[in-house]
C-alpha positions in Angstrom: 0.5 45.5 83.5 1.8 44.9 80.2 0.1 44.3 76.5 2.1 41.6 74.9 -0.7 39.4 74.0 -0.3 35.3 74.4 -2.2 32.6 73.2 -3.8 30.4 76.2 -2.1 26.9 74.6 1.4 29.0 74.6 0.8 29.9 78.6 -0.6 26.6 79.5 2.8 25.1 77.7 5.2 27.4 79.2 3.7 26.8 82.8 3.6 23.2 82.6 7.2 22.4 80.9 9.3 25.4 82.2 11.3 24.6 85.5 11.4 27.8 87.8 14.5 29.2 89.7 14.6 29.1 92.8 14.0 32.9 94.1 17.0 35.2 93.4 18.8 37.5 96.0 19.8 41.0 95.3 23.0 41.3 93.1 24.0 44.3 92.1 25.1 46.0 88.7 27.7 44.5 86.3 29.4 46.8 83.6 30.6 44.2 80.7 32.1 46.6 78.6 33.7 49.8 81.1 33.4 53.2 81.6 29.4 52.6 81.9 27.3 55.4 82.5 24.0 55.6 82.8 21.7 55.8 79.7 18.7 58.8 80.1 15.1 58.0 79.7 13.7 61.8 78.2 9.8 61.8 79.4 7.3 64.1 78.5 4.5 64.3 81.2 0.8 64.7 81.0 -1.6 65.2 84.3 -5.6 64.2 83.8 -7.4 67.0 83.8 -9.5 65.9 87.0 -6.4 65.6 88.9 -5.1 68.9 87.6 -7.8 70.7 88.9 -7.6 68.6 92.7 -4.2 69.8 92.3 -5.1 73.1 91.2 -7.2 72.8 94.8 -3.8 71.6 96.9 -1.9 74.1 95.4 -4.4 77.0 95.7 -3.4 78.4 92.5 -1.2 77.1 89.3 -0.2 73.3 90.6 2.7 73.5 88.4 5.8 74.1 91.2 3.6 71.6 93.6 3.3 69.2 90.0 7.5 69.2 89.9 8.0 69.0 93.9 5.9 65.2 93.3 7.4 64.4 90.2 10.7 65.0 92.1 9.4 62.5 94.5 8.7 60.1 92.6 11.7 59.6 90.1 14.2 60.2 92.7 13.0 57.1 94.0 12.6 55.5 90.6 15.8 56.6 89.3 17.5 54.6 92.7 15.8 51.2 91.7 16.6 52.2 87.6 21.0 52.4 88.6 20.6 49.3 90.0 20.2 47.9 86.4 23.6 46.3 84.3 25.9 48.8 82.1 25.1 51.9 83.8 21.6 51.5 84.5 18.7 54.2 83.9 18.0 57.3 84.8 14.4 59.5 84.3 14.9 63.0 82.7 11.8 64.8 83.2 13.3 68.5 83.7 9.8 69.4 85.2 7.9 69.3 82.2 4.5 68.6 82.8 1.0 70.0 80.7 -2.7 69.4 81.8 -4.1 66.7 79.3 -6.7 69.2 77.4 -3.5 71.6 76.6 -1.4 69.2 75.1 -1.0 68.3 71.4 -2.7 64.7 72.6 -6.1 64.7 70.8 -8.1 61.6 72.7 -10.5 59.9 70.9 -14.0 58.5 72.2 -12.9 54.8 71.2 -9.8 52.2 71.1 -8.8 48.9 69.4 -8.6 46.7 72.4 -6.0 44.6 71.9 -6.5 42.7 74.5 -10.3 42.1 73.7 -9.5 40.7 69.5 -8.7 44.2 68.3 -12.6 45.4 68.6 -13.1 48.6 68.5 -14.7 49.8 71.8 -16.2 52.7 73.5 -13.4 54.4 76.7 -14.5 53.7 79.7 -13.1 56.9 81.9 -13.3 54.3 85.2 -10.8 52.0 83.5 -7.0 52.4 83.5 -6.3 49.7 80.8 -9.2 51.4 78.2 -7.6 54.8 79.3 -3.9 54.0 78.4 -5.0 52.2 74.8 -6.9 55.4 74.2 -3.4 57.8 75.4 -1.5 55.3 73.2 -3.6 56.0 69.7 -3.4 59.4 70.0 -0.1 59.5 71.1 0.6 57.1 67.8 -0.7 59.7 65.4 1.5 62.1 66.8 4.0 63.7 64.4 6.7 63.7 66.2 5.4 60.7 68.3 9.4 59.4 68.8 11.0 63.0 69.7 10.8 61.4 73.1 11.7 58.3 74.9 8.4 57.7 77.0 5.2 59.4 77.6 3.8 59.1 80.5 0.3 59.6 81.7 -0.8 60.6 85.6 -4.4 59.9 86.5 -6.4 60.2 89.5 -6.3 56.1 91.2 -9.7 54.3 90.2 -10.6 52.5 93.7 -11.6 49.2 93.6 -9.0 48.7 89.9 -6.5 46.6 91.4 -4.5 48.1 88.6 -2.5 50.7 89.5 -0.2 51.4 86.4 0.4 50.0 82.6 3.4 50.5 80.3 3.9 49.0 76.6 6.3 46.6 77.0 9.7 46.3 74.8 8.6 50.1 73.5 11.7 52.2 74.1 14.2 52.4 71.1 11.4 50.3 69.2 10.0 53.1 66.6 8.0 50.6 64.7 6.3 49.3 67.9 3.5 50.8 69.7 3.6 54.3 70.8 5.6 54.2 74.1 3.7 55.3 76.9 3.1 54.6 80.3 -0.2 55.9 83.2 0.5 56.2 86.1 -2.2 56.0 89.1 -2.1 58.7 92.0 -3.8 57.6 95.3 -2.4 60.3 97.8 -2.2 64.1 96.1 0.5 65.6 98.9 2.7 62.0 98.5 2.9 60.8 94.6 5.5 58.5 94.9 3.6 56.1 97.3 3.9 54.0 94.6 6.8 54.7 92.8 8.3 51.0 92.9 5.1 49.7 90.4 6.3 52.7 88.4 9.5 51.2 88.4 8.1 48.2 87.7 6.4 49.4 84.4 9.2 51.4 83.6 11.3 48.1 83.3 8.7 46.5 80.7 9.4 49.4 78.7 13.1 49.1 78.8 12.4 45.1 77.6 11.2 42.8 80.6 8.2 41.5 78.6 7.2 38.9 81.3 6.7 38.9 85.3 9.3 36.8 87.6 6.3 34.5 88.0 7.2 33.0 85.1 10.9 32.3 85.9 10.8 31.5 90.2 8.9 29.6 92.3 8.6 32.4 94.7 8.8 35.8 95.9 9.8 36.1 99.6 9.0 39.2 101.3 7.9 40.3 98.1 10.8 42.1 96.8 11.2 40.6 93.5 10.4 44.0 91.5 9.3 42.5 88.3 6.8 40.1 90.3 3.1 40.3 88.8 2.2 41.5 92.3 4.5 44.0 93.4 5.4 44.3 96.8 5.5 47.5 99.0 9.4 47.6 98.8 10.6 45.4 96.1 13.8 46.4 94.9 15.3 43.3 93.5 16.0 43.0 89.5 16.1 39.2 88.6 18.6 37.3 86.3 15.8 37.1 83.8 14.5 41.0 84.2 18.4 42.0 83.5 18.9 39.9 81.1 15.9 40.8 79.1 16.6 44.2 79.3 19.9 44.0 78.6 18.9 41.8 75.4 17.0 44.9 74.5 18.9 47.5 72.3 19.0 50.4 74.0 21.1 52.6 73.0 18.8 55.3 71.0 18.9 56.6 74.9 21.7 59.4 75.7 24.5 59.1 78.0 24.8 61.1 81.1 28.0 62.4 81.6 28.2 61.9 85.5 30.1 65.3 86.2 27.4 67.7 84.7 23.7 67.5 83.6 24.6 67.3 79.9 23.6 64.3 77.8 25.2 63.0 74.8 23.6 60.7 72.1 25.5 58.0 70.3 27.5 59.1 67.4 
Protein backbone atom coordinates (compact mmCIF):
# COMPACT_ATOMS: atom_id res chain seq x y z
CA UNK A 1 0.00 0.00 0.00
CA UNK A 2 1.33 3.14 -1.19
CA UNK A 3 0.03 7.05 -1.08
CA UNK A 4 0.98 8.50 -4.37
CA UNK A 5 -2.31 9.74 -5.39
CA UNK A 6 -3.63 9.38 -9.29
CA UNK A 7 -6.22 10.89 -11.08
CA UNK A 8 -8.89 8.15 -12.42
CA UNK A 9 -8.49 9.65 -16.31
CA UNK A 10 -4.49 9.23 -15.74
CA UNK A 11 -5.21 5.30 -14.62
CA UNK A 12 -7.90 4.66 -17.09
CA UNK A 13 -5.11 6.03 -19.83
CA UNK A 14 -2.24 4.20 -18.63
CA UNK A 15 -4.23 0.88 -18.52
CA UNK A 16 -5.68 1.19 -21.75
CA UNK A 17 -2.51 2.47 -23.93
CA UNK A 18 0.38 0.87 -21.95
CA UNK A 19 1.50 -2.63 -23.43
CA UNK A 20 2.54 -5.01 -20.46
CA UNK A 21 5.72 -7.35 -20.40
CA UNK A 22 5.34 -10.46 -20.47
CA UNK A 23 6.18 -11.72 -16.69
CA UNK A 24 9.84 -11.51 -15.80
CA UNK A 25 12.07 -14.36 -14.34
CA UNK A 26 14.43 -13.86 -11.49
CA UNK A 27 17.74 -12.09 -12.49
CA UNK A 28 19.99 -11.31 -10.14
CA UNK A 29 22.04 -8.07 -9.03
CA UNK A 30 24.16 -5.98 -11.56
CA UNK A 31 26.91 -3.58 -10.12
CA UNK A 32 27.36 -0.78 -13.01
CA UNK A 33 29.93 1.01 -11.42
CA UNK A 34 32.25 -1.66 -9.09
CA UNK A 35 33.25 -2.28 -5.82
CA UNK A 36 29.40 -2.12 -4.84
CA UNK A 37 28.43 -2.52 -1.38
CA UNK A 38 25.45 -2.45 0.11
CA UNK A 39 23.88 0.96 1.12
CA UNK A 40 22.24 0.80 5.04
CA UNK A 41 18.69 1.70 5.75
CA UNK A 42 19.08 3.16 9.69
CA UNK A 43 15.36 2.44 11.27
CA UNK A 44 14.11 3.61 14.35
CA UNK A 45 11.29 1.20 15.66
CA UNK A 46 8.06 1.89 17.52
CA UNK A 47 5.66 -1.11 18.96
CA UNK A 48 1.69 -0.16 19.53
CA UNK A 49 1.13 -0.01 22.87
CA UNK A 50 -1.55 -2.90 22.72
CA UNK A 51 0.87 -5.14 21.24
CA UNK A 52 3.56 -4.13 23.76
CA UNK A 53 1.61 -5.18 26.47
CA UNK A 54 0.50 -8.90 24.61
CA UNK A 55 4.11 -8.94 24.40
CA UNK A 56 4.76 -7.84 27.69
CA UNK A 57 2.29 -11.08 28.30
CA UNK A 58 4.63 -13.62 25.96
CA UNK A 59 7.54 -12.43 27.50
CA UNK A 60 6.39 -12.48 31.08
CA UNK A 61 8.19 -9.50 31.93
CA UNK A 62 10.09 -6.56 29.84
CA UNK A 63 9.39 -7.78 26.00
CA UNK A 64 12.31 -5.98 24.97
CA UNK A 65 15.06 -9.09 24.37
CA UNK A 66 11.80 -11.14 22.97
CA UNK A 67 11.03 -7.46 20.83
CA UNK A 68 14.85 -7.93 19.16
CA UNK A 69 14.77 -11.87 18.91
CA UNK A 70 11.41 -10.97 16.18
CA UNK A 71 12.92 -8.09 14.79
CA UNK A 72 15.90 -10.35 14.12
CA UNK A 73 13.46 -12.49 12.34
CA UNK A 74 12.05 -10.50 10.36
CA UNK A 75 14.95 -8.32 8.68
CA UNK A 76 17.11 -11.23 8.35
CA UNK A 77 14.72 -12.23 5.97
CA UNK A 78 14.07 -8.81 4.58
CA UNK A 79 17.63 -7.94 4.27
CA UNK A 80 17.94 -11.42 1.88
CA UNK A 81 15.20 -10.16 -0.61
CA UNK A 82 16.81 -6.24 -0.07
CA UNK A 83 20.79 -7.73 -1.57
CA UNK A 84 19.10 -9.02 -4.28
CA UNK A 85 18.57 -5.31 -5.41
CA UNK A 86 21.36 -3.54 -8.32
CA UNK A 87 24.64 -1.78 -6.94
CA UNK A 88 24.97 -3.41 -3.71
CA UNK A 89 21.48 -3.72 -2.76
CA UNK A 90 19.98 -2.83 0.92
CA UNK A 91 20.41 -3.78 4.05
CA UNK A 92 18.09 -2.91 7.40
CA UNK A 93 20.13 -1.47 10.45
CA UNK A 94 17.95 -1.61 13.35
CA UNK A 95 20.66 -2.37 16.12
CA UNK A 96 17.62 -3.49 18.37
CA UNK A 97 16.25 -0.27 18.92
CA UNK A 98 12.77 -0.47 19.69
CA UNK A 99 10.41 1.93 22.27
CA UNK A 100 6.65 1.36 23.21
CA UNK A 101 4.57 4.08 21.24
CA UNK A 102 3.44 6.14 24.43
CA UNK A 103 7.36 6.56 25.45
CA UNK A 104 8.58 7.80 22.37
CA UNK A 105 9.02 11.51 21.25
CA UNK A 106 5.96 10.58 18.71
CA UNK A 107 3.05 12.85 19.96
CA UNK A 108 -0.29 11.28 17.94
CA UNK A 109 -2.92 13.34 17.30
CA UNK A 110 -6.75 12.50 17.37
CA UNK A 111 -7.08 13.52 13.54
CA UNK A 112 -5.31 13.37 9.91
CA UNK A 113 -5.41 15.00 6.48
CA UNK A 114 -6.51 12.07 4.39
CA UNK A 115 -4.85 12.27 1.45
CA UNK A 116 -6.36 9.83 -0.09
CA UNK A 117 -9.98 11.13 0.83
CA UNK A 118 -9.26 15.25 -0.86
CA UNK A 119 -7.06 16.19 2.10
CA UNK A 120 -10.22 16.33 4.68
CA UNK A 121 -9.36 16.40 7.88
CA UNK A 122 -10.74 13.28 9.63
CA UNK A 123 -11.23 11.68 12.89
CA UNK A 124 -8.44 8.15 13.43
CA UNK A 125 -9.97 5.32 13.32
CA UNK A 126 -7.77 2.86 15.76
CA UNK A 127 -9.33 -0.30 13.47
CA UNK A 128 -7.72 1.11 10.38
CA UNK A 129 -4.17 0.65 9.29
CA UNK A 130 -4.21 3.32 6.46
CA UNK A 131 -5.88 6.25 9.05
CA UNK A 132 -3.27 4.87 11.63
CA UNK A 133 -0.06 5.32 9.38
CA UNK A 134 -1.34 9.05 8.10
CA UNK A 135 -1.77 9.78 11.80
CA UNK A 136 2.20 8.09 12.71
CA UNK A 137 3.21 10.13 9.57
CA UNK A 138 2.08 13.88 10.97
CA UNK A 139 3.51 13.48 13.99
CA UNK A 140 6.42 11.96 12.89
CA UNK A 141 6.50 15.18 10.31
CA UNK A 142 6.67 17.63 13.17
CA UNK A 143 9.42 15.90 14.55
CA UNK A 144 12.62 17.96 15.04
CA UNK A 145 14.87 15.84 13.94
CA UNK A 146 12.25 14.02 11.71
CA UNK A 147 15.36 13.12 9.04
CA UNK A 148 18.10 11.96 11.72
CA UNK A 149 16.83 8.61 10.36
CA UNK A 150 16.32 6.77 7.22
CA UNK A 151 12.83 5.09 8.02
CA UNK A 152 10.45 4.91 10.83
CA UNK A 153 8.70 2.19 11.16
CA UNK A 154 5.60 1.36 13.01
CA UNK A 155 4.46 -2.37 14.47
CA UNK A 156 0.83 -2.84 15.15
CA UNK A 157 -1.29 -5.63 16.29
CA UNK A 158 -3.01 -7.11 12.54
CA UNK A 159 -6.68 -5.74 12.21
CA UNK A 160 -8.62 -9.02 10.98
CA UNK A 161 -10.77 -8.72 8.26
CA UNK A 162 -8.13 -5.31 6.75
CA UNK A 163 -6.89 -7.02 3.86
CA UNK A 164 -4.17 -4.55 4.38
CA UNK A 165 -1.40 -5.72 5.99
CA UNK A 166 1.33 -2.98 5.76
CA UNK A 167 1.82 0.76 4.14
CA UNK A 168 4.97 2.65 3.36
CA UNK A 169 5.31 6.33 1.72
CA UNK A 170 6.55 5.75 -1.36
CA UNK A 171 9.78 7.49 -3.05
CA UNK A 172 10.41 8.83 0.91
CA UNK A 173 14.02 7.75 1.59
CA UNK A 174 16.72 10.43 0.77
CA UNK A 175 13.57 12.77 -0.14
CA UNK A 176 13.75 15.41 2.96
CA UNK A 177 11.17 17.56 1.39
CA UNK A 178 8.68 14.70 0.94
CA UNK A 179 6.52 13.20 3.39
CA UNK A 180 7.79 11.95 6.59
CA UNK A 181 9.16 8.47 5.81
CA UNK A 182 7.56 5.90 7.59
CA UNK A 183 6.37 2.55 7.28
CA UNK A 184 3.51 0.09 9.75
CA UNK A 185 3.92 -2.88 9.84
CA UNK A 186 1.02 -5.59 10.81
CA UNK A 187 1.82 -8.55 13.30
CA UNK A 188 -0.61 -11.61 12.96
CA UNK A 189 1.42 -14.35 14.97
CA UNK A 190 3.29 -12.71 18.42
CA UNK A 191 5.98 -15.85 18.82
CA UNK A 192 6.65 -15.69 14.55
CA UNK A 193 6.84 -11.76 13.35
CA UNK A 194 8.30 -12.27 10.18
CA UNK A 195 5.30 -14.40 8.83
CA UNK A 196 5.06 -11.64 6.64
CA UNK A 197 8.29 -10.27 6.17
CA UNK A 198 8.22 -10.41 2.19
CA UNK A 199 5.02 -7.53 2.21
CA UNK A 200 7.51 -5.82 4.47
CA UNK A 201 9.86 -6.09 1.79
CA UNK A 202 7.51 -5.15 -0.39
CA UNK A 203 6.82 -1.69 1.28
CA UNK A 204 10.25 -1.35 1.97
CA UNK A 205 10.97 -1.17 -1.87
CA UNK A 206 8.21 1.77 -2.38
CA UNK A 207 10.28 3.59 -0.01
CA UNK A 208 13.53 3.06 -1.78
CA UNK A 209 11.46 4.45 -5.18
CA UNK A 210 9.04 1.69 -6.77
CA UNK A 211 6.08 4.06 -6.80
CA UNK A 212 3.85 1.62 -8.72
CA UNK A 213 2.90 -2.32 -8.47
CA UNK A 214 4.22 -4.89 -11.39
CA UNK A 215 0.50 -4.89 -12.33
CA UNK A 216 1.08 -1.99 -14.10
CA UNK A 217 4.09 -3.22 -16.24
CA UNK A 218 3.14 -7.48 -16.84
CA UNK A 219 0.48 -9.31 -17.76
CA UNK A 220 0.92 -11.69 -15.03
CA UNK A 221 2.34 -13.03 -11.95
CA UNK A 222 2.91 -16.84 -12.04
CA UNK A 223 3.19 -18.52 -8.77
CA UNK A 224 2.96 -15.22 -7.42
CA UNK A 225 6.50 -14.36 -6.93
CA UNK A 226 6.67 -11.04 -8.48
CA UNK A 227 7.48 -9.04 -5.10
CA UNK A 228 6.28 -5.74 -6.14
CA UNK A 229 2.85 -7.32 -7.36
CA UNK A 230 -0.23 -5.45 -5.72
CA UNK A 231 -1.07 -8.79 -4.21
CA UNK A 232 1.89 -10.23 -2.76
CA UNK A 233 2.40 -13.79 -2.78
CA UNK A 234 3.52 -16.02 0.10
CA UNK A 235 7.09 -16.33 -1.22
CA UNK A 236 7.65 -13.69 -3.80
CA UNK A 237 11.09 -12.96 -4.20
CA UNK A 238 11.50 -11.63 -7.65
CA UNK A 239 12.50 -7.79 -8.29
CA UNK A 240 11.20 -6.76 -11.79
CA UNK A 241 12.98 -4.72 -14.59
CA UNK A 242 10.66 -1.90 -13.67
CA UNK A 243 10.97 -2.28 -9.66
CA UNK A 244 14.98 -2.00 -10.21
CA UNK A 245 14.91 0.39 -12.42
CA UNK A 246 12.73 2.68 -10.46
CA UNK A 247 14.74 2.31 -7.58
CA UNK A 248 17.72 2.62 -9.09
CA UNK A 249 16.41 5.95 -10.76
CA UNK A 250 15.95 7.01 -7.23
CA UNK A 251 18.94 8.82 -5.60
CA UNK A 252 19.95 7.06 -2.87
CA UNK A 253 22.82 7.78 -1.75
CA UNK A 254 22.11 9.96 1.63
CA UNK A 255 22.15 6.04 2.87
CA UNK A 256 25.77 4.79 4.35
CA UNK A 257 27.88 2.22 3.06
CA UNK A 258 28.59 -0.95 4.78
CA UNK A 259 31.96 -1.86 4.78
CA UNK A 260 31.47 -5.81 4.31
CA UNK A 261 34.40 -6.83 6.68
CA UNK A 262 33.04 -5.02 9.92
CA UNK A 263 29.78 -3.57 11.17
CA UNK A 264 30.99 0.08 10.58
CA UNK A 265 29.12 2.32 8.13
CA UNK A 266 30.45 5.21 6.31
CA UNK A 267 28.41 8.12 4.71
CA UNK A 268 29.35 9.73 1.42
CA UNK A 269 31.89 12.38 1.63
Amino acid sequence: MIFKLWSPWLLFWVSCTAQKSPPPEFVGPVCDKPPCTRRVIKVKMYIEDSLWDRMVREARGDPTELLGVQMDIIFTYVNRILQQLDNGGFKVDFARDVVKLNRSEIVLEDTYVDRINGNKTTKVDPTDIISQTFQFQEAVQKLPDRNSTDLRILFITERGSDPTLATAEETCICNPDWFGCVAVFSIAFLDNWGHNANVFAHEIGHALGMDLHDDQFYTSNPNDQLLMWSGIGFRAFIWSPEAKRRINNQDNSCLAKEIPSSNIVFPDD
